[in-house]
N, C-alpha and C positions, 0 to 999 in steps of 0.2 A: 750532714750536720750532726752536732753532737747531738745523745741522748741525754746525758747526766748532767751537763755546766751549768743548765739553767738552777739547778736543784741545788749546785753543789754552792753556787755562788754566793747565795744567803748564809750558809752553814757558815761555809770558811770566813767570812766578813767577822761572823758571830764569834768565831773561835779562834782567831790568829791571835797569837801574843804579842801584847803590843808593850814589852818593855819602855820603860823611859828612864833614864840612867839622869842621879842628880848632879844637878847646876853646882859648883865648890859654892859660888858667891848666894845660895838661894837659903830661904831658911828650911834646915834639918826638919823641922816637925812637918812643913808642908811636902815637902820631898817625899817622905816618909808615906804621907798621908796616900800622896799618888801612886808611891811603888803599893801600897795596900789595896786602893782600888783598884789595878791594874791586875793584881792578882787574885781578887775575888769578883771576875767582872761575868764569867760564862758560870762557874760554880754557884753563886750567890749574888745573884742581881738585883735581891731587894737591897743586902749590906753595901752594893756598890752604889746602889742608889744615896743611899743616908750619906756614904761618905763623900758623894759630891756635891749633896747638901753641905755639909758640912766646907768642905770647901769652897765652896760658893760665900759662905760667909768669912771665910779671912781672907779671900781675894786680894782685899785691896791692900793688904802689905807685901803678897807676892812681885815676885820681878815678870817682868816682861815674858820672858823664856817660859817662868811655871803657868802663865797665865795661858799661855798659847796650847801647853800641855794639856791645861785643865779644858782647853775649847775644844783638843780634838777630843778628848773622851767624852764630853757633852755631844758635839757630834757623832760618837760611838752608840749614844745610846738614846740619841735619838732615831738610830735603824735599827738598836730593839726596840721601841716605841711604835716601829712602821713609818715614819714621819719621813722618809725616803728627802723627800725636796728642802726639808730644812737640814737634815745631813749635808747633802751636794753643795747647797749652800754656805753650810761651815766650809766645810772642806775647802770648797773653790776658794775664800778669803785667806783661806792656811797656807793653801797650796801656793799662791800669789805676794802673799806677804810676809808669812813667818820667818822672824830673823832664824830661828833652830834649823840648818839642815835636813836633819831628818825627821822632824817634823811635817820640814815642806813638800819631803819624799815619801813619810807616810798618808798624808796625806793625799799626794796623789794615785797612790796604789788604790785609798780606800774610794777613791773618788771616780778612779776606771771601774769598779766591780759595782757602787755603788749606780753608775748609767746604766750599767747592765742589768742591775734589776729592773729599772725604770725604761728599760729596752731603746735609752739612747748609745747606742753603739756606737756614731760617730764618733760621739762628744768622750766617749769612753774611752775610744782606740788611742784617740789624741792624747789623751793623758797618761796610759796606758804607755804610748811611745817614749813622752817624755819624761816616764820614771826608769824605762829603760837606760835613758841612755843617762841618767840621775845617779843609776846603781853605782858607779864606779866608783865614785866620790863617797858612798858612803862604809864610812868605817866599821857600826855595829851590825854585824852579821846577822843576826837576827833580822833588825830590820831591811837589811840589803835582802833577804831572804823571802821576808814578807813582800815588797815588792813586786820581785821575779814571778813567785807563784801567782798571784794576785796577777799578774799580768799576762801568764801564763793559762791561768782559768780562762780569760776572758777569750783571749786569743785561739781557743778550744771552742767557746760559743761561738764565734763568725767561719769555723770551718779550717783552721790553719793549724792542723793537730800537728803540723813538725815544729812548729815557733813553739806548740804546749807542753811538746815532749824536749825539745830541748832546754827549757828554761827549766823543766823540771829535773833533768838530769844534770844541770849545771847547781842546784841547790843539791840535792843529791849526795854530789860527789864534794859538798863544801862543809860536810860537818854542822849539820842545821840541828839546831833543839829539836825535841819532841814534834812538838805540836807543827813545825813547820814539814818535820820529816815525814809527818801522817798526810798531810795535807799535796805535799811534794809527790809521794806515794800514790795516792788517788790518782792523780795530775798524769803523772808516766803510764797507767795502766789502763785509762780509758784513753791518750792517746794513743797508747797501740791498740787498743782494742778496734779504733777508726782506721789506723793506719795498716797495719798489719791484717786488718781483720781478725785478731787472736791475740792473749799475752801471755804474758811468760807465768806460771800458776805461781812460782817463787816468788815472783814480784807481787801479787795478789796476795798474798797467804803474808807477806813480809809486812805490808800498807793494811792489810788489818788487823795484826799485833800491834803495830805503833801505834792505831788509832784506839783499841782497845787498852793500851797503856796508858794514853792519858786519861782516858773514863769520860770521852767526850763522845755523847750516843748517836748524836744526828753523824757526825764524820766517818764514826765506823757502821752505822748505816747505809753509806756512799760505800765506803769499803765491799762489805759485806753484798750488795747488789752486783756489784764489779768481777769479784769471787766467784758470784751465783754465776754470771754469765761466760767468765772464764771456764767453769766447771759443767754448763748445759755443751757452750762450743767443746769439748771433749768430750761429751755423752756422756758424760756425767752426771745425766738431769737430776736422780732423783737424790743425790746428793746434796746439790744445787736449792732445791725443795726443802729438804731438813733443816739446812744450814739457814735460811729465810725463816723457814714457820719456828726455829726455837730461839729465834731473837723476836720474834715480831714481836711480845708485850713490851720489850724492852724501846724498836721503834714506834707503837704506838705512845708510847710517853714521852717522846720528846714535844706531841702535838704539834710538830709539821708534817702538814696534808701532802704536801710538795711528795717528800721523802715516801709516807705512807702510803699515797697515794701509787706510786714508782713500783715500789715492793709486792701492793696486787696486781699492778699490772704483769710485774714479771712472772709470779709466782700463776697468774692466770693462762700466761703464753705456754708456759714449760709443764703444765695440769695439762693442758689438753694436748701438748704432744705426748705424754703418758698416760693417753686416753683416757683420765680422769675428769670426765664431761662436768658433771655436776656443780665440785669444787674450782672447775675452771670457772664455770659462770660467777661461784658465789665473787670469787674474785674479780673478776671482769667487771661484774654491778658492782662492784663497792669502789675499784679504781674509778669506772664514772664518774658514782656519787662521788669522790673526790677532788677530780678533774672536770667536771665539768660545765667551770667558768673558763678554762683556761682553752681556749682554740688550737694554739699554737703549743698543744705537750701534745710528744710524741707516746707517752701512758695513753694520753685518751685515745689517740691512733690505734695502738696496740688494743688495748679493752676492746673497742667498739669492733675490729678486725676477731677478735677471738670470738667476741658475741655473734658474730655474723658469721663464721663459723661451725659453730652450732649450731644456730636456725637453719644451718644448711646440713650440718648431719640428722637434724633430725626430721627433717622434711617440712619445716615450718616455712611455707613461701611468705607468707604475708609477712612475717617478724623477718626472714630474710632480708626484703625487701626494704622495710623501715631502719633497718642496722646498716644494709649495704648505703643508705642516702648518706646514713651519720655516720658511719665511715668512710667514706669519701668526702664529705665536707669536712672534716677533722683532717685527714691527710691532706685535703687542697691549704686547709688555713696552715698545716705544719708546712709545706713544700713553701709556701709565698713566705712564711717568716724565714725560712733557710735562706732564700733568696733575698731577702730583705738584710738577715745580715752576713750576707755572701758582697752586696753590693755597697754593703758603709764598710767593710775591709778595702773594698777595691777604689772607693772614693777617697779615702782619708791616704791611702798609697800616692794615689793620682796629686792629690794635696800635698804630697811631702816631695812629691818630683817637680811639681810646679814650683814648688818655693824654693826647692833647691839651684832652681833654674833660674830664680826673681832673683836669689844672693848671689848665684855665678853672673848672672847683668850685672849685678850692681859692680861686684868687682873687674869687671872689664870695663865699666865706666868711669871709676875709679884709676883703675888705670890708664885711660884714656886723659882726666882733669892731670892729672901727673907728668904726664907727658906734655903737656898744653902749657905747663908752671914751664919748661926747658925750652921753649920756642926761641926764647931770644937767644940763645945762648948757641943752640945749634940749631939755626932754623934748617937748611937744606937737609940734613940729617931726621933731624925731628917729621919735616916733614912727610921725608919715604917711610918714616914707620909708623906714621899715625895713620896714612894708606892702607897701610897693611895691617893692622889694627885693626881697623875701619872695616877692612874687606874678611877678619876673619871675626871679626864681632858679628858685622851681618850675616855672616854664614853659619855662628853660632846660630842667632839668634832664631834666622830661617829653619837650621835642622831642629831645634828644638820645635819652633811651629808646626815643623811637616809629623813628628813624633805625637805631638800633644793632638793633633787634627787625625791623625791615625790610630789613638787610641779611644779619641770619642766616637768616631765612624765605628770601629770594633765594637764599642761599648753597646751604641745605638741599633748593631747590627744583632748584639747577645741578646736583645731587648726585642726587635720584631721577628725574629730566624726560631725556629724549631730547629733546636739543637741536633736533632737525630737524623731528621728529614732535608735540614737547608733551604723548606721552603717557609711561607707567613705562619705564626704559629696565630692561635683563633684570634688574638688583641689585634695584631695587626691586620689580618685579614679583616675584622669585622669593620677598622678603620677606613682600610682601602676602597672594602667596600663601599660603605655609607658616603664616603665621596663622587664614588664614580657611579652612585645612582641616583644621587640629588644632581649631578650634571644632567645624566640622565631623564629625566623627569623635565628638567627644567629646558632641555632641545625636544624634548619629546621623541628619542630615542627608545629601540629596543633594548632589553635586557635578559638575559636569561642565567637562571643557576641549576649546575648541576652539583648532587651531591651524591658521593656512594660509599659505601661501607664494605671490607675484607669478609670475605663468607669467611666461617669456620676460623678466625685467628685464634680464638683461643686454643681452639684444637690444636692450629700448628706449634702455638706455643707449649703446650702441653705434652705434645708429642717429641718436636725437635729442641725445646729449648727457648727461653728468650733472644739468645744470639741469633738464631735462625728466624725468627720474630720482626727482630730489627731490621736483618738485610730483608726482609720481603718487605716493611716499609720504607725502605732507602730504594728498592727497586722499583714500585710502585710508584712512587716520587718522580721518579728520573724518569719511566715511560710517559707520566701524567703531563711531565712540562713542556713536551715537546709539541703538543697541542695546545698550547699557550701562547697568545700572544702578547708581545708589550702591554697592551692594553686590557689584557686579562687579568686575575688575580687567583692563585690556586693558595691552597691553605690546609694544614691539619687542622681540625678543627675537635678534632676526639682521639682517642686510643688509637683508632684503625680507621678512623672517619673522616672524608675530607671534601671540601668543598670547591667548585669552578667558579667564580662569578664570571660570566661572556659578556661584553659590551658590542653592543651594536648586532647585536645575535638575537634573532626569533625563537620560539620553540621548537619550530623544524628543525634549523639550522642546528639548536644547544641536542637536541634527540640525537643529533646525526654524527656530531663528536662525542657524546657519550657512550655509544654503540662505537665508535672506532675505538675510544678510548678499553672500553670492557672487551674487547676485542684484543686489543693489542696486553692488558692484565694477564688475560687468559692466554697467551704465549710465552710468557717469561719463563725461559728455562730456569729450573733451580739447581741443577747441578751444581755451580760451582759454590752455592751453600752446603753441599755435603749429602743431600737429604734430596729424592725424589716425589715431590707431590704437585698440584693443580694447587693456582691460584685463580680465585674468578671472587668476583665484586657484585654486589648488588648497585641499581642508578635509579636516584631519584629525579625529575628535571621538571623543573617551574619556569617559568615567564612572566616578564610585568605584564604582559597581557593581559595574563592570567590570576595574576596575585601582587599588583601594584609594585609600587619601586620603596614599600618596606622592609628592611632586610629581613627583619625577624617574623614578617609573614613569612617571605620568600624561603624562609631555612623552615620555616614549619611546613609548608604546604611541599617544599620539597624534600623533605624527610618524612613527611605522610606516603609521598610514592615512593620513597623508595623503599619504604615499608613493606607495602605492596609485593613489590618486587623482591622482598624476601619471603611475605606469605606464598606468592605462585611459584616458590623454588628456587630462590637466586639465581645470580647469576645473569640477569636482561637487564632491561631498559624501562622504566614506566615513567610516563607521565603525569601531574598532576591534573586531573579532571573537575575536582570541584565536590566529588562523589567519593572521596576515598575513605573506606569505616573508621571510623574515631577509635576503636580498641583493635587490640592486636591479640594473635594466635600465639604462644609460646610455644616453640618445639623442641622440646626435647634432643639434648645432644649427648648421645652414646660414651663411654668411657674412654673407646676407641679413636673417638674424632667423627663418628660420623652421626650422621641426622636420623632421628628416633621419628617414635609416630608424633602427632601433634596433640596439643594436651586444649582442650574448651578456653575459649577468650575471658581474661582477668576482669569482672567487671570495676571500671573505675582506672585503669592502667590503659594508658595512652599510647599510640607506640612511638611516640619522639618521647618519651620518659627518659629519664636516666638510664633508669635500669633494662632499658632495652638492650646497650649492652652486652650486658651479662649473657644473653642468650642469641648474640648475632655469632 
């Protein structure tokens, strides 16, 4: 998911030109009045303000047309006011009723970027679609322009950077004024920058003269960030750095935090890979302090990841620790918004094939009533082809069924499946679970959980790569399921963590498949990943017996042993006892990948903590 659309989205609203060309039958003075506040609207906000006072007062001899003009720049500026919900508001009555054309097509540009502040994305997509296909018909290029882009941002935020880069290069290539060209320009250079992983430095360098030409600071701000990261991907870095810190007075006066905020984060990432400790941090705290109401920025991601960082170069465990939580709850809340608007793209899709499928019925039911009007005329005739009709409407009707039932089953399957693995990822396991233990419970049935953790993965990862990372969890997977039955439930549950729930399984019984299972880990040849090394697993294994038919006891009490089981060496089997020490040993893992001596137990660190981890 993008970095920059959520930033940029504000900006461009604020800075698109929104020509409005006069009515022949309107009166010149009010015309006038509008082309003036139209052009002192980003420049000078207080003079656009007085003159829509001003206009507000002769209103009532305006026509229809100027009045609807004067409602969408009221709604303009009520999203410089922040009043977000009485914009959407105008809009949505513009958008629906304005006799103006492109009025009712600016309108709805301003009305897709406008949800996307407000993080309705469906509602956004929707209108977003229907200015697309609205473009054609519009004649002033400007505003056919502002559209595009404006739909093109959006379409950048739900993850679909070839819809952002083509709309961008279709304005582009169309002869667009200033301010759309700068705005067009950002648009194509952060979608390759997703797509390509890299852009073109011409392009970059081009999109921040233009923005620089108009003298609008927040846009070549976006510019300028875009540049910076074009020029670190080159190793470029300390270029990248100059080119940041001798505009920064210039972005701190725009006073959006959004943008400023952006600019230490990157300026913090790119300090510390030029080992510049210190001024990393200063910027790392101050992106925070900027960022941090907002969950879902991936700045606060970045900041809290460079702070953590650093408590680990310099050997600060404790501060590591508190950094390593908040960064990770920052990157869980950015991952769930990606996926959030990863899935109002793929619903509002779903939506536009379903109705395209309600207007393909109708017209074969239409054609059907039509057919019905000739009966008498040629009944025998009429009636073999209403047959046929008949038998290929229902088999429309059916394959579209089987498609729409295929693509919720898919959907539903994206929803409980761990993508990597294929098996429950933790929601749905924990779901499955708490089902088949309240049956459980309530036949008075055994139950047993086993849970184990990858020795050493980070090492592997570290050693051979994240690809080699992933096939040892895809193979792990695959050995694990074959000791599964129907009525079992396996599950990733962490990084490299993963859990059994057994039904109808004692504690002997869950010990004695865990021990085949860590048995059979510990045979997986690796070869044909490339790379020669041992894989072995720690197990932890509880019982209701032992720890009730709670699951969240069950996951604790059996991640107590298998704790255990990594304090005695990894690699076995332990069981929960009732007796297992509430804090844990940290050992020390070598450079090399291998296990260091053991470092005195953290007072106060638990070992099912998070940050456990870190150190398995």
């Amino acid at each position: 998911m993008n970095r920059m659309a959520c930033c940029l989205v504000l900006g461009a609203i604020l800075g698109w030109s929104l020509w409005l060309p006069a009515s022949a039958s309107a009166s010149a003075s009010f015309d006038a009045m509008l082309r003036e506040a139209d052009a002192v609207r980003t420049s000078d906000p207080d003079r656009f303000k007085r003159i829509l006072d001003d206009l507000d007062r002769t209103a009532m001899g305006a026509s229809i047309e100027q009045r609807e003009k004067l409602e969408f720049m009221h709604a303009y500026q009520s999203i410089r006011m922040g009043d977000l919900h009485d914009a959407i508001s105008k809009f949505k009555a513009l958008h629906a009723s304005a006799t103006n054309n492109e009025v009712r097509y600016r309108s709805g540009a301003m009305l897709a970027n406008a949800y996307a502040v407000t993080r309705e994305f469906r509602e956004g997509l929707i209108a977003a679609q229907e200015t697309i296909r609205g473009s054609a018909s519009i004649k002033d290029r400007s505003a056919r322009h502002h559209g595009l882009v404006a739909s093109g941002i959006l379409y950048n935020q739900v993850g679909e950077y070839g819809l952002g880069r083509r709309y961008a290069q279709q304005v582009l290539a169309d002869k667009p004024d200033d301010r759309n060209r700068c705005i067009a320009g950002n648009l194509l250079v952060e979608s390759s920058l997703h797509l390509d992983k890299k852009s073109s430095d011409e392009d970059a360098v081009n999109a921040l003269r233009q923005c620089e030409a108009i003298h609008d600071a927040t846009l070549a701000g976006f510019s300028r960030i875009y540049l910076a990261r074009v020029w670190h991907g080159e190793g470029r870095t300390q270029e990248a750095v100059k080119l940041l810190e001798g505009h920064f007075a210039e972005v701190k006066g725009t006073g959006y935090s959004r943008l400023i905020g952006e600019v230490h984060s990157l300026l913090a990432e790119m300090r510390l890979s030029l080992g510049d400790v210190q001024a990393a941090k200063r910027d790392a705290e101050a992106a925070v302090a900027l960022n941090v109401g907002m969950v879902n920025s991936l700045p606060l991601v970045v900041a809290y990841k460079t702070l953590f960082e650093i408590a680990e170069r310099t050997g600060d465990t404790a501060a590591a620790l508190e950094l390593y939580k908040q960064y990770a709850a920052a990157e869980r809340g950015y991952r769930d918004d990606v996926a959030e608007r990863e899935l109002a793209y793929q619903m509002v899709q779903q939506e536009a094939m379903q109705q395209a499928q309600k207007i393909e019925l109708l017209n074969k039911q239409n054609e059907v009533l039509v057919l019905h009007q000739g009966i008498s005329e040629q009944k025998a005739q009429t009636s073999r082809l209403l047959i046929l009709l008949l038998v290929v409407l229902a088999g429309s009707i059916g394959y579209w069924a089987f498609k729409i039932k295929r693509v919720q089953m898919s959907l539903r399957r994206m929803a409980e499946t761990d993508a990597l693995t294929s098996i429950c990822n933790r929601h749905h396991f924990n779901q499955q679970s708490e089902q088949t233990l309240g049956q459980a419970a309530r036949a008075g049935e055994d139950v047993a959980l086993v849970m184990f953790d990858l020795d050493h993965f980070k090492s592997i990862n570290d050693r051979f790569g994240h690809d080699t990372g992933d096939w040892v969890l895809k193979k792990v997977s695959e050995h694990c399921r074959t000791f599964c039955r129907r009525v079992d439930h396996l599950g990733r549950i962490g990084g490299e963590e993963f859990a059994i729930l057994l039904s109808g399984c004692d504690l002997r019984g869950a010990k004695r498949v865990a021990e085949d299972c860590r048995v059979r880990i510990a045979s997986i040849d690796t070869q044909p990943s490339g790379h020669k090394f041992l894989i072995t697993a720690s197990f932890g294994v509880t019982a209701s017996s032992l720890s009730g038919y709670d699951l969240a006891k069950l996951l604790s009490h059996a991640d107590k042993a298998l704790y255990r089981s990594k304090r005695e060496g990894r690699n076995r089997v332990s069981t929960f006892d009732g007796d297992v020490q509430p804090w844990m040993q940290l050992q020390v893992v070598a450079a090399d990948g291998s296990p260091g001596p053991e470092v005195p137990p953290t007072p106060g660190v638990a070992p099912d903590h998070p940050f456990r981890s870190l150190i398995s």
